[in-house]
NUROVEX-889117 format. One line per field, with one value per residue (C-alpha): residue number from 0; residue in three letters; x, y, z. Coordinates in steps of 0.1 Angstrom, whole numbers, plus 5000, padded with zeros to 4 digits. Example, Ala and Ser with C-alpha at 12.3 -4.5 7.8 and 13.67 -1.06 7.14 Angstrom:
BEGIN
num c(0:1) .
residu c(ala:ser) .
c1 c(5123:5137) .
c2 c(4955:4989) .
c3 c(5078:5071) .
This chain:
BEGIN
num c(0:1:2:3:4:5:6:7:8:9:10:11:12:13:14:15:16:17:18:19:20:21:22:23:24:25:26:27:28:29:30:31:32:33:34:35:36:37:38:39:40:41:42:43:44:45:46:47:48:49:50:51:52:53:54:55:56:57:58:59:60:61:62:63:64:65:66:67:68:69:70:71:72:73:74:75:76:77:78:79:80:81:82:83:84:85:86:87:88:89:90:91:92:93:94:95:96:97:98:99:100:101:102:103:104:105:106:107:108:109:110:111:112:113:114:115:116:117:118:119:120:121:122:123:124:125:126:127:128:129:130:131:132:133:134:135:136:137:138:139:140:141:142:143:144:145:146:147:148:149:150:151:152:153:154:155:156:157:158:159:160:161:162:163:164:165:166:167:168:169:170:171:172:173:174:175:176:177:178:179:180:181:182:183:184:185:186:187:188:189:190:191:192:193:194:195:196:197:198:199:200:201:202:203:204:205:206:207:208:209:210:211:212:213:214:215:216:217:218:219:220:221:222:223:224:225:226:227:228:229:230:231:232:233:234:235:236:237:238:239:240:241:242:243:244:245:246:247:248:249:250:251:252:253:254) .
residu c(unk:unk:unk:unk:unk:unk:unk:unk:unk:unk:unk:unk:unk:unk:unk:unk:unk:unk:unk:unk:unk:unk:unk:unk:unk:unk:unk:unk:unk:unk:unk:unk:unk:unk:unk:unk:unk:unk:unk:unk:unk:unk:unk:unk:unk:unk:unk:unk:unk:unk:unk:unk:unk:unk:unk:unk:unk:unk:unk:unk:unk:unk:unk:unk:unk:unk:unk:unk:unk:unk:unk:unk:unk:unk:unk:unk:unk:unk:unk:unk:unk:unk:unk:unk:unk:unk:unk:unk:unk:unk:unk:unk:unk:unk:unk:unk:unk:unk:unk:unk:unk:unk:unk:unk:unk:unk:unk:unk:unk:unk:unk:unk:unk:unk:unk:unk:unk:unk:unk:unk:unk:unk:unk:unk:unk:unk:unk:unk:unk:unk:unk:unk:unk:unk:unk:unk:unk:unk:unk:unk:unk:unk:unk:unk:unk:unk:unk:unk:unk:unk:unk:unk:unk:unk:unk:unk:unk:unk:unk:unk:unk:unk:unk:unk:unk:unk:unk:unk:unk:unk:unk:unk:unk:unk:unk:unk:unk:unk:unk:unk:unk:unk:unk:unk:unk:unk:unk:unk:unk:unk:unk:unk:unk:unk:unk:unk:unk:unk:unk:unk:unk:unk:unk:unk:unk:unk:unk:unk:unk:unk:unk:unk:unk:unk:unk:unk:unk:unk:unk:unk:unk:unk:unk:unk:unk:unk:unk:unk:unk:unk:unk:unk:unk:unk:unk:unk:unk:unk:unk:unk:unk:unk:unk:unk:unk:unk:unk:unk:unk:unk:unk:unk:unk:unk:unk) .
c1 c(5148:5131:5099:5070:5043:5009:4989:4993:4965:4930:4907:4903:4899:4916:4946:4946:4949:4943:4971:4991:5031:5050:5080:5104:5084:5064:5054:5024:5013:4976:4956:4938:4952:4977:4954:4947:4985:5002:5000:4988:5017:5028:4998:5007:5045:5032:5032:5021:4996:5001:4967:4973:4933:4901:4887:4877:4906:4930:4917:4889:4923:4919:4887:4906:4934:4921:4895:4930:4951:4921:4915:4951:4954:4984:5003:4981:4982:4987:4967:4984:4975:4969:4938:4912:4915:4918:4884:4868:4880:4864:4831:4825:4846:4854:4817:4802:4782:4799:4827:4835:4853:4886:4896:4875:4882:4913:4942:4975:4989:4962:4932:4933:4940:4953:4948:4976:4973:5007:5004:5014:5049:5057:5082:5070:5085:5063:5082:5112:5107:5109:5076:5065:5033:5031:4994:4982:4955:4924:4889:4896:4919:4951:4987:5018:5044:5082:5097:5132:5149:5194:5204:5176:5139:5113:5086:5042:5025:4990:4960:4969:4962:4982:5001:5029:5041:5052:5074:5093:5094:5111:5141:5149:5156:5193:5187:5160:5166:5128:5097:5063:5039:4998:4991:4951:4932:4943:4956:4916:4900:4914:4877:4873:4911:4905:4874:4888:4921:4944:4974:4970:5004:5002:4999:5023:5047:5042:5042:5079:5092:5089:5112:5148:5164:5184:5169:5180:5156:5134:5101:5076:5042:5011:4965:4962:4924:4925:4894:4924:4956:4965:4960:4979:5010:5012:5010:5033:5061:5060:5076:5113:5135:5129:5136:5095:5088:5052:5048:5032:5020:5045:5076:5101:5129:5155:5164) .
c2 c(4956:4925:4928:4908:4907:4894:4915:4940:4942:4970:4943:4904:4874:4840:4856:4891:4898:4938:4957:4940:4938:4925:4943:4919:4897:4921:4950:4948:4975:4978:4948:4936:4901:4897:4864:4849:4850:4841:4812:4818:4815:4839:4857:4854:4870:4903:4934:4963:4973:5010:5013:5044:5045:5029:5018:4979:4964:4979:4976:4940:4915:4932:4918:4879:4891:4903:4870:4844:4863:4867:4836:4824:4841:4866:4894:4928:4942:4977:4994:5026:5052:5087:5100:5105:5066:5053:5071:5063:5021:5031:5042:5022:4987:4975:4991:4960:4958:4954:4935:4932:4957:4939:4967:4955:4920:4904:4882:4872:4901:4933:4940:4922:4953:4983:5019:5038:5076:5090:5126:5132:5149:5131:5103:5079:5045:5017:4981:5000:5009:5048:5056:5088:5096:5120:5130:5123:5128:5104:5104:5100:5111:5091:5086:5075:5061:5065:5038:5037:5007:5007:5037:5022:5040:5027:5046:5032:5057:5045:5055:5087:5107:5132:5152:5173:5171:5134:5145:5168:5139:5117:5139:5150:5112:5104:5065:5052:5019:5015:5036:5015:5034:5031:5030:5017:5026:5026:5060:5060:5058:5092:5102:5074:5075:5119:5109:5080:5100:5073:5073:5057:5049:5084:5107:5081:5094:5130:5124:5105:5133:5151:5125:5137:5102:5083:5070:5031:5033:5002:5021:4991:4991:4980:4989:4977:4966:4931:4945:4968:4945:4943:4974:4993:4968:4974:5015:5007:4992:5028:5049:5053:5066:5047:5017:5001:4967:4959:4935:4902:4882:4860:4885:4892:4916:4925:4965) .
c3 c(5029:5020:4998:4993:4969:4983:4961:4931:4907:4908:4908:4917:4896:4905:4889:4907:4939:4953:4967:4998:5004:5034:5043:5059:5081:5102:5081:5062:5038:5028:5034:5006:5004:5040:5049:5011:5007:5039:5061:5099:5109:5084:5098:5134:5131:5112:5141:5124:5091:5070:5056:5030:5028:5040:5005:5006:4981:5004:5038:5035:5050:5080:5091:5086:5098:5131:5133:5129:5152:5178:5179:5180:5205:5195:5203:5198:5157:5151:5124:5113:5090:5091:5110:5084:5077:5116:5117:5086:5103:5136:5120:5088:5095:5130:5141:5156:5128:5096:5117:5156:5172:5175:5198:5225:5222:5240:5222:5243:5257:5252:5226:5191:5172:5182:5161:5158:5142:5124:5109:5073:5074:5103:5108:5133:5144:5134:5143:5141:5108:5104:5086:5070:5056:5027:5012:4977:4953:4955:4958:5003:5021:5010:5024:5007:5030:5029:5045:5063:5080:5084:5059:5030:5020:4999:4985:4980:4963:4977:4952:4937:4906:4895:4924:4934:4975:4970:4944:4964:4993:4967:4952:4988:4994:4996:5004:4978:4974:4955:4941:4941:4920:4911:4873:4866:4837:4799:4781:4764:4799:4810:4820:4844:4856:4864:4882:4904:4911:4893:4870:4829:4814:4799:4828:4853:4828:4832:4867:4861:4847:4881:4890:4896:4908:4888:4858:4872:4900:4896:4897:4906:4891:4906:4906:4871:4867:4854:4831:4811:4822:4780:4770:4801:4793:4758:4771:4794:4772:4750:4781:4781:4803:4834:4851:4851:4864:4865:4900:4900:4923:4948:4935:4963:4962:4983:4984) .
């Protein structure tokens, strides 16, 4: 699988971007910078977005992503994620008042934007990837996403804190290829990292230990606030054991 990094970082400054990947050409997961970082024609060829939750940094693309493809006239999107976040869209995003329904609105060949709803533990087929969401800990409902396409998985953690299910997801996995995992706030913000359900350097390596792949899995990093970038790096470079790359921006891998 081919993997693109449009966005990786907690937080925005001309440097940062929030979270955002492209899986091959058509895949997007979690929106928070599909239309800063793409082209519209690199806009127009993308089918299908996993949203892991409706919080702004990962969902606010979706709004310019919609407008382009309405107005070039393109092939319906589908905007997948568990149900929780499809309604928290409905309600709070595409509401004809923050932002148009896009659901009601025509492109080419059907609406704009479609909402597809996949349940956590359940493998569904999005773009003919095979795409299972797994629930984590955050402050709203959250899904991970294991993602399957010819004999190869991948792993995006979404926004977790410290949890347990997605660990047993990830030994049972015969095929990872890759493990993309949140990491935030510094080892001294602890407080703020409990509160907002997200991993320091410190507790992303207790939750590593849970891990019982091989130690050569690239574990990719990404969520560090631009605020704490120095300090989580230097926390970062003191774990051992693993295989950490910390993602930045434009990086593409193939898995």
């Amino acid at each position: 699988m081919q993997l693109r990094i449009l966005g990786c970082h907690g937080g925005e400054t001309p440097k940062h971007r929030t979270s955002s990947f492209l899986v091959g050409d058509t895949l997007a997961v979690d929106a928070g910078a599909i239309t800063s970082g793409l082209s519209l024609r690199e806009q127009e060829v993308i089918r299908s977005v996993l949203v892991s939750h409706p919080h702004m940094d990962h969902v606010r693309d979706l709004a310019t992503l919609a407008d382009n493809r309405c107005q070039q006239g393109g092939s319906t999107l589908d905007i997948v994620g568990v149900p929780a976040t499809i309604e928290a869209l409905k309600q709070h995003f595409f509401n004809d008042i923050i932002w148009p329904d896009f659901t009601k609105i025509d492109a080419k060949d059907g609406p704009t934007v479609r909402f597809v709803e996949v349940n956590a533990g359940e493998a569904a087929n999005v773009d003919g990837y095979e795409v299972t969401p797994v629930m984590v800990n955050h402050t709203v409902d959250t899904s991970a996403f294991i993602i399957r396409h010819e004999g190869k998985s991948i792993v995006y953690s979404g926004d977790t804190g410290p949890t347990d299910e997605l660990w047993e997801w990830i030994n049972a996995l015969d095929d990872l290829q890759a493990l993309m995992m949140e990491v935030s706030f510094p080892n001294d913000e602890r407080r703020l990292a409990h509160d907002s359900r997200h991993l320091t350097p410190e507790t992303l390596g207790s939750e590593l230990a849970k891990l019982t792949q091989s130690e050569e899995l690239p574990v990719l990093l990404y969520h560090i606030k631009p605020t704490f970038e120095q300090r989580v790096l230097r926390e970062l470079a003191g774990l051992r054991g693993r295989n950490l790359q910390v993602l930045q921006l434009y990086e593409e891998f193939l898995l």
